[in-house]
DOPA-131386 format. One record per residue (C-alpha): residue number from 1; residue in one letter; chain; x, y, z. Coordinates in Angstrom, 1 decimal, decimal comma, always signed. Example, Ala and Ser with C-alpha at 12.3 -4.5 7.8 and 13.67 -1.06 7.14 Angstrom:
2
   kollo   kolti   lumse       xx       yy       zz
       1       A       A    +12,3     -4,5     +7,8
       2       S       A    +13,7     -1,1     +7,1
***
This chain:
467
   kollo   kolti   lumse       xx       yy       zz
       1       X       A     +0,0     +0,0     +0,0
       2       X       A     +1,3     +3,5     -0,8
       3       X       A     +0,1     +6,7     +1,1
       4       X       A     +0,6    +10,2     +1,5
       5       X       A     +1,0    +10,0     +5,2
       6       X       A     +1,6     +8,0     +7,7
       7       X       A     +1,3     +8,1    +11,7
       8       X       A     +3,1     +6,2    +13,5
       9       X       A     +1,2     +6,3    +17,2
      10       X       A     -2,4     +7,2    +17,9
      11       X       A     -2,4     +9,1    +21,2
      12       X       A     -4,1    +12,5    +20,8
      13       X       A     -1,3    +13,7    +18,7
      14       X       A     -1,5    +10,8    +15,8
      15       X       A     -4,6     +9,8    +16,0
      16       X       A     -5,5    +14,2    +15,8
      17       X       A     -3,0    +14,6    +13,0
      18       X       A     -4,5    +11,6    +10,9
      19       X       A     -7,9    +13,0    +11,1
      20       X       A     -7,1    +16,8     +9,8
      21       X       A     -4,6    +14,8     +7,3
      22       X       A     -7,7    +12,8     +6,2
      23       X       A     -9,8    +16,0     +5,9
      24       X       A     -7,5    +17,9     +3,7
      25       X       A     -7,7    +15,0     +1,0
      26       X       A     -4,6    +12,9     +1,6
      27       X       A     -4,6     +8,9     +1,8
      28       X       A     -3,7     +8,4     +5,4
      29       X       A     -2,6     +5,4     +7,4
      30       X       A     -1,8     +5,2    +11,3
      31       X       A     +0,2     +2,7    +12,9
      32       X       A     -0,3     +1,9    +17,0
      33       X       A     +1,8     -0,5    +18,0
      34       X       A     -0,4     -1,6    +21,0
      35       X       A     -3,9     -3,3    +20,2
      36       X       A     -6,2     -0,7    +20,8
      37       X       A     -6,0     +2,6    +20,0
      38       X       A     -5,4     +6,4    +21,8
      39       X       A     -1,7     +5,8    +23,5
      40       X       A     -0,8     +6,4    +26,9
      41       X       A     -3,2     +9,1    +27,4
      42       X       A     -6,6     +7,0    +26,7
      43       X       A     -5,4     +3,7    +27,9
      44       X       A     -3,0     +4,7    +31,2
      45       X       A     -2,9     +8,8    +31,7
      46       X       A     -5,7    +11,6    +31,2
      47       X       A     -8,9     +9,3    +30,7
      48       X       A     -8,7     +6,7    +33,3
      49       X       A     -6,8     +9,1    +35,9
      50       X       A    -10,0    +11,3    +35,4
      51       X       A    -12,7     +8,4    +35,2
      52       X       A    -10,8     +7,6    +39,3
      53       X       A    -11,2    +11,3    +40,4
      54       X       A    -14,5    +11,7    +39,7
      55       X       A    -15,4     +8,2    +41,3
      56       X       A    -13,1     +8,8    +44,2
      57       X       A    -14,5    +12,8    +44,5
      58       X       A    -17,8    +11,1    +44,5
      59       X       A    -17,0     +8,7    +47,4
      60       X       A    -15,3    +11,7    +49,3
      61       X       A    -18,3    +14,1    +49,1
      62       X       A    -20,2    +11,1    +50,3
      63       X       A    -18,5    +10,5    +53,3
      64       X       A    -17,7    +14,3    +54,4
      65       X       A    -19,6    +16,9    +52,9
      66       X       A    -23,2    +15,1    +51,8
      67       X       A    -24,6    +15,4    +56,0
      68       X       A    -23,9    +18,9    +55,8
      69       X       A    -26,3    +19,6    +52,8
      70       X       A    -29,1    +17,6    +54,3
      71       X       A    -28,1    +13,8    +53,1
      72       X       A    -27,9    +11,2    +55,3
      73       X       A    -25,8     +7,9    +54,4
      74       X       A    -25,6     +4,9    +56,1
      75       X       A    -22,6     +2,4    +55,9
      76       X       A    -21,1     +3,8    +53,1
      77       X       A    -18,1     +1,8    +51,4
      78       X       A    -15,5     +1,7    +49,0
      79       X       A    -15,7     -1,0    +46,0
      80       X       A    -12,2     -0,8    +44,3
      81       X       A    -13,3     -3,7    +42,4
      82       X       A    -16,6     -1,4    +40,8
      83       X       A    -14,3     +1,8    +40,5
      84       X       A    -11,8     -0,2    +38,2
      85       X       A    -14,5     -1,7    +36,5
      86       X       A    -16,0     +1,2    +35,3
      87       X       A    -12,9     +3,1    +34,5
      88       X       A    -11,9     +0,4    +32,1
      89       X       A    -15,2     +0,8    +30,6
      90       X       A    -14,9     +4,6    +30,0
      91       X       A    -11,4     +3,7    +28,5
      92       X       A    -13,2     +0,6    +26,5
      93       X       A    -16,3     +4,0    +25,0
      94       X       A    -13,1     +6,2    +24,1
      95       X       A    -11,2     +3,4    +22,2
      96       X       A    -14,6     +2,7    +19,9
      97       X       A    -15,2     +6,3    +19,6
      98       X       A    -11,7     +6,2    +17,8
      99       X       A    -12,1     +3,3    +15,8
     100       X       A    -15,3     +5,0    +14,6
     101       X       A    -13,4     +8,3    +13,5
     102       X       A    -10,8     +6,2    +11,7
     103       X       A    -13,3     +4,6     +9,8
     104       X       A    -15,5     +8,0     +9,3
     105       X       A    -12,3     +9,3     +8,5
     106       X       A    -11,1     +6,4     +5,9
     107       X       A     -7,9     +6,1     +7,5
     108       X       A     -6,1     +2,6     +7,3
     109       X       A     -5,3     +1,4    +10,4
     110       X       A     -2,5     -1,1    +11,1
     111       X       A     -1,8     -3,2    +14,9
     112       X       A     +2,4     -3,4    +15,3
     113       X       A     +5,1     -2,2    +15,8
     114       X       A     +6,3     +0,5    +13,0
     115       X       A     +9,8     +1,2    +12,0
     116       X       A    +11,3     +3,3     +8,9
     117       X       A    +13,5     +0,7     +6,6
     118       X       A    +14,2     +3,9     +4,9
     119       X       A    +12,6     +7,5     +4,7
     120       X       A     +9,7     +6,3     +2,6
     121       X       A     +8,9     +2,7     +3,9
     122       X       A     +7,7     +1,1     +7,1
     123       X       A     +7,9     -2,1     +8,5
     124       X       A     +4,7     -3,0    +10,7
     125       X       A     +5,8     -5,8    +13,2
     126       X       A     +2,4     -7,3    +14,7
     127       X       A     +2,5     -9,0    +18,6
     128       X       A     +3,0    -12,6    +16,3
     129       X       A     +5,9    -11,1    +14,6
     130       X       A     +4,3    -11,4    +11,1
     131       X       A     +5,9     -8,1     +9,2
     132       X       A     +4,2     -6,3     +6,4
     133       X       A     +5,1     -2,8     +4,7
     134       X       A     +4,0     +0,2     +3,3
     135       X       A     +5,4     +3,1     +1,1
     136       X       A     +4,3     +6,9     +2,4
     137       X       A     +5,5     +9,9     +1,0
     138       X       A     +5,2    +11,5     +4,2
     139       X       A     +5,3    +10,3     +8,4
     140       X       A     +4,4    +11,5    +11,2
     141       X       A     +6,3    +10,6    +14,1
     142       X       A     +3,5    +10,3    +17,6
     143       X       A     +5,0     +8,3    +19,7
     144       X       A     +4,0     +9,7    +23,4
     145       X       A     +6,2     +9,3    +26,4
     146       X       A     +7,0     +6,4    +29,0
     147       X       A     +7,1     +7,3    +32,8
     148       X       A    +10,9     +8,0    +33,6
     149       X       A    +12,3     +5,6    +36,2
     150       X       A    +15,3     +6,1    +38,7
     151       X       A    +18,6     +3,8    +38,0
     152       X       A    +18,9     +3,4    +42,1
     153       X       A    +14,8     +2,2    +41,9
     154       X       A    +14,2     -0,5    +40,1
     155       X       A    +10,5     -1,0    +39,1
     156       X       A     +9,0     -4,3    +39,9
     157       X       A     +5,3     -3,5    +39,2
     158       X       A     +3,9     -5,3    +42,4
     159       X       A     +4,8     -2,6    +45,0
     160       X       A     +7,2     -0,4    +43,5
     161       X       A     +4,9     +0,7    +40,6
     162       X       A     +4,6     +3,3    +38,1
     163       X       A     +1,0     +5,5    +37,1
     164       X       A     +0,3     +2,6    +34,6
     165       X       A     +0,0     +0,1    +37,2
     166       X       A     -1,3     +2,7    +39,9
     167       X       A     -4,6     +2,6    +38,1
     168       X       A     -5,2     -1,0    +38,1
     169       X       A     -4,2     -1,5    +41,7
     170       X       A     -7,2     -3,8    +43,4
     171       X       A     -7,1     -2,6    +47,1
     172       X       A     -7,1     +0,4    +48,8
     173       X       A     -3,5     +1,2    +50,2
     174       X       A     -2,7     +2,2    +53,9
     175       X       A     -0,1     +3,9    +53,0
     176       X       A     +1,1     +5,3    +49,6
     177       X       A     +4,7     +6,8    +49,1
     178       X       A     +4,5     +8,7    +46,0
     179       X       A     +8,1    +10,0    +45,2
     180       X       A     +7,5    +13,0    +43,3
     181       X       A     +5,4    +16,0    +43,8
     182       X       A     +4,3    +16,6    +40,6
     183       X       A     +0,7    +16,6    +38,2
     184       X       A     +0,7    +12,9    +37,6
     185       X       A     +1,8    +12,0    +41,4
     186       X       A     -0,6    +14,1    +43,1
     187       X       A     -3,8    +13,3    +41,1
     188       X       A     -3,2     +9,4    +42,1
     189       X       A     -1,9    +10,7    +45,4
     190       X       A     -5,6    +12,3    +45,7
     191       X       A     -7,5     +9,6    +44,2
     192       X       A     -6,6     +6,9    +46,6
     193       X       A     -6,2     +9,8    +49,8
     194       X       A    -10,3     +9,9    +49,3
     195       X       A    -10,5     +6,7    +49,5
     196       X       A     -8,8     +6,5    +53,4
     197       X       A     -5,1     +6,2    +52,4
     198       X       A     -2,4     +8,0    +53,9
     199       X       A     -0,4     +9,7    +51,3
     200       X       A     +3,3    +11,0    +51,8
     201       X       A     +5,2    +13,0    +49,2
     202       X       A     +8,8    +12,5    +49,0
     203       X       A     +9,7    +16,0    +46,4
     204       X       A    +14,1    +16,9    +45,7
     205       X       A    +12,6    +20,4    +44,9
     206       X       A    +11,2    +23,2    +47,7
     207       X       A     +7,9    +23,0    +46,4
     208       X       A     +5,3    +20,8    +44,4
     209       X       A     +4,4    +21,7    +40,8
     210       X       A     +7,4    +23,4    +40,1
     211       X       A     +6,8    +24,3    +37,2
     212       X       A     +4,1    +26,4    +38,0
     213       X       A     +3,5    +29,8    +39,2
     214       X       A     +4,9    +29,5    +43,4
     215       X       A     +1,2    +30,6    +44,3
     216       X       A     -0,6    +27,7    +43,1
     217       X       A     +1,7    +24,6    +44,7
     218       X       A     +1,6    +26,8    +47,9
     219       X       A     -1,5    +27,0    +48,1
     220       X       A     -2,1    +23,0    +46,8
     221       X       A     -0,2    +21,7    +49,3
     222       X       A     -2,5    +23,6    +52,2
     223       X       A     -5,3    +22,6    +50,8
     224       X       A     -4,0    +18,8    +50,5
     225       X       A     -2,8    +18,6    +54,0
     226       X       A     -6,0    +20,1    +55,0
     227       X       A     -8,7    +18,3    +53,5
     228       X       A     -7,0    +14,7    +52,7
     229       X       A     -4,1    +14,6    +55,2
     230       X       A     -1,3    +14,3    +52,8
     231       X       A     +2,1    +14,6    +54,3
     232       X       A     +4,7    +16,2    +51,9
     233       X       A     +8,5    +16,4    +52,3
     234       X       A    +10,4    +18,8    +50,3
     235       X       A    +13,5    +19,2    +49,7
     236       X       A    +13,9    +15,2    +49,8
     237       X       A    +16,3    +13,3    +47,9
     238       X       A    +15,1     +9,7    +47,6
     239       X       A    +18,1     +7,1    +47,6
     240       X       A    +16,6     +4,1    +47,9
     241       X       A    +13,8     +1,7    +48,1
     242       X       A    +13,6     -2,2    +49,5
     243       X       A    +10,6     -4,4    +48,4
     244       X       A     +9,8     -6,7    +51,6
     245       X       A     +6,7     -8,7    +50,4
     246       X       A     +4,3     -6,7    +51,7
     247       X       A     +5,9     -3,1    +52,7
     248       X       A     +8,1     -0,9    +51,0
     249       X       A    +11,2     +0,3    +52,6
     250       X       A    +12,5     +3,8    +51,4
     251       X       A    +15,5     +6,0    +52,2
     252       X       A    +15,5     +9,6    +51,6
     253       X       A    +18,3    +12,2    +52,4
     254       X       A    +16,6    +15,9    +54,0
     255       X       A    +18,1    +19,4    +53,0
     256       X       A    +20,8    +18,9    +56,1
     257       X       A    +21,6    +15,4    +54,5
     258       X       A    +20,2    +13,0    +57,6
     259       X       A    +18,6    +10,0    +56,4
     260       X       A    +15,0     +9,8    +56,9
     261       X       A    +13,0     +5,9    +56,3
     262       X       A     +9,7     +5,6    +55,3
     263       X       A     +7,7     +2,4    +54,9
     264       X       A     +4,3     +1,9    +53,3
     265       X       A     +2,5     -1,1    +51,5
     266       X       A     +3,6     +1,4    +47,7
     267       X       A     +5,3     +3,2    +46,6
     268       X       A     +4,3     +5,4    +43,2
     269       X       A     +7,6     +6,3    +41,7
     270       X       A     +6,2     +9,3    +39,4
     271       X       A     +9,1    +11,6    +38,7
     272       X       A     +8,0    +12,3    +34,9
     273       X       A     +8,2    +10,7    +31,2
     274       X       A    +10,9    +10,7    +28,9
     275       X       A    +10,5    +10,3    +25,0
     276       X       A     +9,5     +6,8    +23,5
     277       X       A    +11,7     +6,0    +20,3
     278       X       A    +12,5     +2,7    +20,7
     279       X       A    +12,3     +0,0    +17,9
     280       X       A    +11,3     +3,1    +15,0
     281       X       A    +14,3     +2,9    +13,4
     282       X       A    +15,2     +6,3    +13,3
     283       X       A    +18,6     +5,5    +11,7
     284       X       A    +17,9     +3,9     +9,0
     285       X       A    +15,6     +7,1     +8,0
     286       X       A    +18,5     +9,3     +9,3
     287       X       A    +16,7    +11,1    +11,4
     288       X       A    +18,7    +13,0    +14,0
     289       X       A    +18,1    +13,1    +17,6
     290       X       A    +18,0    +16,4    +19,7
     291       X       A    +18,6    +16,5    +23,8
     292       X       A    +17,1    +14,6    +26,7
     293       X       A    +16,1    +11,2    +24,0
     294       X       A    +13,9    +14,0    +22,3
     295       X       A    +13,7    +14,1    +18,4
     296       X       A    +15,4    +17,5    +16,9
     297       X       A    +12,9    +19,5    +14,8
     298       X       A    +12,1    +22,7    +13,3
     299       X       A     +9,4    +25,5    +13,8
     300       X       A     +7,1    +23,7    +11,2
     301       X       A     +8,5    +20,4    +13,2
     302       X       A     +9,7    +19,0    +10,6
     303       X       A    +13,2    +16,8    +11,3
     304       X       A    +16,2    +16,9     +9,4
     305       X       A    +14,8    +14,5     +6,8
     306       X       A    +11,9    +16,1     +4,4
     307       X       A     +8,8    +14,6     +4,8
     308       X       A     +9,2    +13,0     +8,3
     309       X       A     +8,0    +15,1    +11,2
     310       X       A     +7,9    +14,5    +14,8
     311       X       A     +4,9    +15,8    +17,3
     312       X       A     +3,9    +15,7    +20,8
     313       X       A     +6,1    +14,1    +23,9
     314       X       A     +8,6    +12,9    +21,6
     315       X       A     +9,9    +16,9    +20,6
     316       X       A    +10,7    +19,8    +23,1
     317       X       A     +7,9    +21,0    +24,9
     318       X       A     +5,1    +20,6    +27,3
     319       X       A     +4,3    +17,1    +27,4
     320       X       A     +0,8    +17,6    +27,6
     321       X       A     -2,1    +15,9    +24,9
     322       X       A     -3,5    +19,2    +24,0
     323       X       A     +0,1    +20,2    +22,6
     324       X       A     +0,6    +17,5    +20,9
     325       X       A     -3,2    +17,5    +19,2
     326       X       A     -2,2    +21,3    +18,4
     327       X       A     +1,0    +20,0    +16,7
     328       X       A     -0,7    +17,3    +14,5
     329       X       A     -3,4    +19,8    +13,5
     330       X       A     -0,3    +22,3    +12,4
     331       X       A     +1,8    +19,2    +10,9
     332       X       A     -1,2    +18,1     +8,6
     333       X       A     -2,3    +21,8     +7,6
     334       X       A     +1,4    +22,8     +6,8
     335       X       A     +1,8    +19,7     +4,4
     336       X       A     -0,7    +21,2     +1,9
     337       X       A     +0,5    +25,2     +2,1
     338       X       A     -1,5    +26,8     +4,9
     339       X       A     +0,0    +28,6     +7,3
     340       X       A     -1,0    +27,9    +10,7
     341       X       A     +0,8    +28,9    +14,5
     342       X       A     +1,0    +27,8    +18,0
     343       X       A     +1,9    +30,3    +20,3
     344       X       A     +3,3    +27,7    +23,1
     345       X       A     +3,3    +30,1    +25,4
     346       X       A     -0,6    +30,0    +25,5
     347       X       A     -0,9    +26,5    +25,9
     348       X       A     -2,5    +25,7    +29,4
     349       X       A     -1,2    +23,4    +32,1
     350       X       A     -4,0    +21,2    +34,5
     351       X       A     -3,9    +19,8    +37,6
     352       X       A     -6,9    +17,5    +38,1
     353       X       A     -6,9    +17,2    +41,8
     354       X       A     -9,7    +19,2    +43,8
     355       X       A     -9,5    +22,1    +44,0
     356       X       A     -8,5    +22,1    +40,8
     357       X       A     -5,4    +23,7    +39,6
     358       X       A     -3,9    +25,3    +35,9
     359       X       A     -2,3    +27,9    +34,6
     360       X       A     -1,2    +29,5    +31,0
     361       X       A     +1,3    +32,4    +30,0
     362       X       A     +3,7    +33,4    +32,5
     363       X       A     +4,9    +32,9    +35,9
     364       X       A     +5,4    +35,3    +38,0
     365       X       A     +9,1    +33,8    +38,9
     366       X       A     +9,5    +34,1    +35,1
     367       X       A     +8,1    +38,1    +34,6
     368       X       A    +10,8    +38,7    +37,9
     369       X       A    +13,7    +37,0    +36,0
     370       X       A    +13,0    +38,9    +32,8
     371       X       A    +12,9    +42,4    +34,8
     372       X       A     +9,3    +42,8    +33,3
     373       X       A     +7,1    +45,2    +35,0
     374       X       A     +3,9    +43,9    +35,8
     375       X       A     +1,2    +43,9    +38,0
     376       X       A     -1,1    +41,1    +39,7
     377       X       A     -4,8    +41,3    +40,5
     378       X       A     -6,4    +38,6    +42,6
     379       X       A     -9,6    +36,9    +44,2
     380       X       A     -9,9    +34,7    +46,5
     381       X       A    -13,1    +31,6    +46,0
     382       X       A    -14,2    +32,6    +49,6
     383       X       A    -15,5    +35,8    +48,3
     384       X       A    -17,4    +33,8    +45,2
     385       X       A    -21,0    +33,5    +46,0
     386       X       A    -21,1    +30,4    +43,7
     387       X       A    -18,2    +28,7    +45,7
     388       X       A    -19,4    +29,6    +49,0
     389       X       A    -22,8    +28,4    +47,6
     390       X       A    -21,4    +24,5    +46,6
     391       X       A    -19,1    +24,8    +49,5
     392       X       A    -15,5    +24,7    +47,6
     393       X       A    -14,5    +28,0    +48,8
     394       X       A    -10,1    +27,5    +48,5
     395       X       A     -8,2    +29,1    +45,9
     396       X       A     -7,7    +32,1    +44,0
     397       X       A     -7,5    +33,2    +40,7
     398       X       A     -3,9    +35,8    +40,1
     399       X       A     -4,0    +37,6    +37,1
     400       X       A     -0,5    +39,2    +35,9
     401       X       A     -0,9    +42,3    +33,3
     402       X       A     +1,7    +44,4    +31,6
     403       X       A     +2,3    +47,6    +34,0
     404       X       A     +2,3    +49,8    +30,7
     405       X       A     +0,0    +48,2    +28,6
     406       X       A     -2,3    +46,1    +30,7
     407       X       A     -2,0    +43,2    +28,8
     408       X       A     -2,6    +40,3    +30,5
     409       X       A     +0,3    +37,8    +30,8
     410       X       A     -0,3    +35,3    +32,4
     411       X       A     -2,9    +34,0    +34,9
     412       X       A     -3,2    +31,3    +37,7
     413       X       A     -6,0    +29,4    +39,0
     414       X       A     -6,6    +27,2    +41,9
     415       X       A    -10,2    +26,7    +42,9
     416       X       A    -13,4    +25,0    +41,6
     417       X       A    -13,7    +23,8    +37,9
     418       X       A    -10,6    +25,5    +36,9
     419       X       A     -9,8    +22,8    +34,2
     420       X       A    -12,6    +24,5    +32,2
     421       X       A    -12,3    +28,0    +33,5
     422       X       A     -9,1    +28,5    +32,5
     423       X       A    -10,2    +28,5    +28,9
     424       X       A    -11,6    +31,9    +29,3
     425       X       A     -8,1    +33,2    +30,1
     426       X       A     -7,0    +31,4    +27,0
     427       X       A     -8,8    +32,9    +24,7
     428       X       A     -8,2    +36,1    +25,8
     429       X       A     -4,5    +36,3    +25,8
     430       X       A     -5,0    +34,7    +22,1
     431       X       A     -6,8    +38,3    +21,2
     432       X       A     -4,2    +39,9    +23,7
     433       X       A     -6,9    +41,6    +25,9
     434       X       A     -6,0    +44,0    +28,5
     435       X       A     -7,5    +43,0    +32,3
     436       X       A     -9,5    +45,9    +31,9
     437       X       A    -11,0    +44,3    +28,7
     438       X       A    -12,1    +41,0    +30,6
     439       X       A    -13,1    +43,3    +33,8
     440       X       A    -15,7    +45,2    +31,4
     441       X       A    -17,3    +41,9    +30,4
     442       X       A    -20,6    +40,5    +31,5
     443       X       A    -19,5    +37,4    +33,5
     444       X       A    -23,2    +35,5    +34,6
     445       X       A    -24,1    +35,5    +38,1
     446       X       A    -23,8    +33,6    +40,4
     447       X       A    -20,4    +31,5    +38,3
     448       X       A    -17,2    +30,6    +39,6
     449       X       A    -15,9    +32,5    +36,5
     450       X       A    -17,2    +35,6    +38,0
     451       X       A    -13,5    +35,1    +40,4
     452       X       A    -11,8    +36,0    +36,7
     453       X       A    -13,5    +39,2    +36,4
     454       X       A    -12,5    +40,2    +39,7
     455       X       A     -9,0    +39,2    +39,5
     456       X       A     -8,9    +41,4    +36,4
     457       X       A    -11,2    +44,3    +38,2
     458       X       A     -8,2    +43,9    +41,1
     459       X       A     -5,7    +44,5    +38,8
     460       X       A     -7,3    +47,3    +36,7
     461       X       A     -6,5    +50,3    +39,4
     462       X       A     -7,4    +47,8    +41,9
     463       X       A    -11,9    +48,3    +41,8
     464       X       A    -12,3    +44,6    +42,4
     465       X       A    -16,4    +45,0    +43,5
     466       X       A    -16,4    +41,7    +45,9
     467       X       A    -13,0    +41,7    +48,4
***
């Protein structure tokens, strides 16, 4: 078979960049080398970490906040068992809804292992080891991310485990080391914390969510201690972790280098992903790699051999599925003459734990470093009337604007629904509003979006109307 293009992964990026291929008239394929399609983010990251929140969020409101609005529960109980069963399910709806576009979509797709022969074929390898190939003219390179591991840590899977086997686990913990405070550790940290375990957080850095503007992991890590009881140890440098059936011995130096042990029945190793390129045969394509295992590309991401491009966790940048979707959309649309952008800089970051955390633009740390003036306007959720009214009154909303100009650049939520709120912020920094543009909008009443508004009302000659 001979295409046009030709995706080799179908995670948000590939299976996203063979769709808007498909649409602008070239003969697609896509290649997944596992036996269902969506990559890590369908089958072990975004989907079925969300599909536990929500269950374990449920099971949390029921045991602490339902008496307070008038509901009454008797003998209320966790079942693991149902809560895995009905995540795989949700996973089981997304993989058909893919299937379905592909067909829609009339894009071939092949089960194996792909690898270049040379720039314009592909061996497919399937799980039996049959081999077939195709010629493309073009390839798109969506291979995702594995979680990164630590040479001193082996992984064994049973009780040293990674966030693939986190979301399968079939009993509650007692006690859950997770040994990185980051995203992926501290929305399984959460889910199973609902549920009654006791969480510790083992972090190198000073605080959790580094990367992130300093307001929102201070403020996270109150709020988790608060509500769910997680204990967090900064400044920690793990060196060490024994397996003893069922407990988990680990070593850990402290900022004045004494050795501190903790013990608990696992221990979630989740100190981020690193590129997956193995088995694609990038040399025989001569295609060159960049730094940190990550494939070098240009602005139009395009690698050093025409017609082969490289998208998502795989090239520098967030590794986040929204990125990577925005990439295939600009790969595919850049292969038949339009011009389209990505302003990275605009591209959000979430943290699905509750309160709910994200941010887009930039830091504050980062306007300080550059000598930028700026100015911050803020509100706090216990002034909301919506969050005081559904009882999820933590957070804030900070909103950085250009001293001059009032241009807002960058803003930081923490607070109720923020994965979706932060959308409005988005948008506007696309059309580079001014805080005084967003403070002169009609926000409905009463809306936890309403907190936006007056974070941009506090900045604008500070007239916030509610603090």
């Amino acid at each position: 078979m001979k295409y046009d293009v030709t995706v080799i992964g179908s995670g948000p990026g590939g299976y996203v960049a063979a769709i808007r291929c498909a649409q602008l008239g070239l003969k697609t394929a896509i290649i997944e080398k596992y036996n269902v399609l969506g990559g890590t983010c369908l089958n072990v990251g975004c989907i079925p970490s969300k599909a536990l929140l929500d269950s374990s969020e449920h099971y949390h409101n029921a045991a602490h906040a339902f008496a307070e609005h008038g509901i009454e529960l008797d003998n209320l109980q966790v079942n693991i068992q149902q809560m895995i069963k009905r995540k795989g399910e949700v996973v089981k709806s997304n993989n058909d809804g893919i299937s379905f576009l592909m067909k829609k979509n009339k894009i071939d797709t092949y089960f194996g292992l792909g690898s270049f022969v040379n720039k314009n074929t592909i061996k497919i390898t399937d799980a039996e080891g049959k081999e077939q190939q195709i010629e493309t003219e073009k390839t798109i390179i969506a291979t995702g991310s594995k979680p990164t591991t630590l040479p001193f840590l082996p992984i064994d899977k049973q009780r040293v485990i990674t966030s693939t086997e986190a979301l399968t686990l079939t009993e509650v913990p007692k006690n859950l080391i997770i040994i990185g405070g980051g995203v992926i550790g501290l929305e399984l940290g959460s889910v199973y914390a609902r549920l009654g375990t006791k969480v510790q957080v083992i972090e190198f850095m000073d605080s959790i969510i580094p990367t992130m503007d300093r307001a929102l992991g201070k403020e996270l890590q109150r709020v988790l201690k608060k509500t769910l009881g997680f204990e967090f140890f900064m400044s920690h440098k793990v060196t060490g972790a024994t397996n003893e059936g069922d407990v988990v011995k680990v070593t850990a130096e402290n900022s004045k280098g004494e050795t501190i042990n903790f013990e608990g029945d696992y221990v979630l190793v989740s100190v981020g992903r690193k590129p997956y390129t193995e088995g694609l045969g990038l040399e025989n394509a001569g295609v060159q790699m960049g730094e940190r295992g990550m494939i070098a590309v240009n602005d139009h991401l395009e690698t050093n051999v025409p017609g082969i491009f490289a998208i998502g966790d795989v090239v520098r940048g967030a590794m986040l599925a929204h990125k990577a979707e925005e990439e295939g959309v600009l790969v595919a649309e850049h292969m038949v003459g339009q011009k389209p952008h990505i302003n990275y800089n605009l591209i959000p970051g979430v943290v699905y734990t509750w309160p709910e955390v994200a941010g887009v633009g930039f830091t504050e740390e980062q306007l300080k470093e550059q000598g930028r003036a700026y100015k911050i306007g803020s509100f706090p959720f216990k002034a909301s009337g919506r969050a005081k009214a559904s009882g999820d009154t933590d957070g804030f909303v900070k909103v950085l604007a250009d001293k001059q100009t009032d241009e807002i650049l960058g803003v930081h939520m923490i607070g109720p629904r923020i994965a979706d709120l932060i959308a409005e912020a988005v948008t506007a920094m696309e059309f580079r509003a001014s805080a005084e543009d967003v403070a002169r909008m009609s926000h409905a009443h009463p809306t936890y979006a309403e907190a936006m508004k007056e974070a941009c009302l506090a900045a604008t000659e500070n007239r916030a109307i509610h603090i």
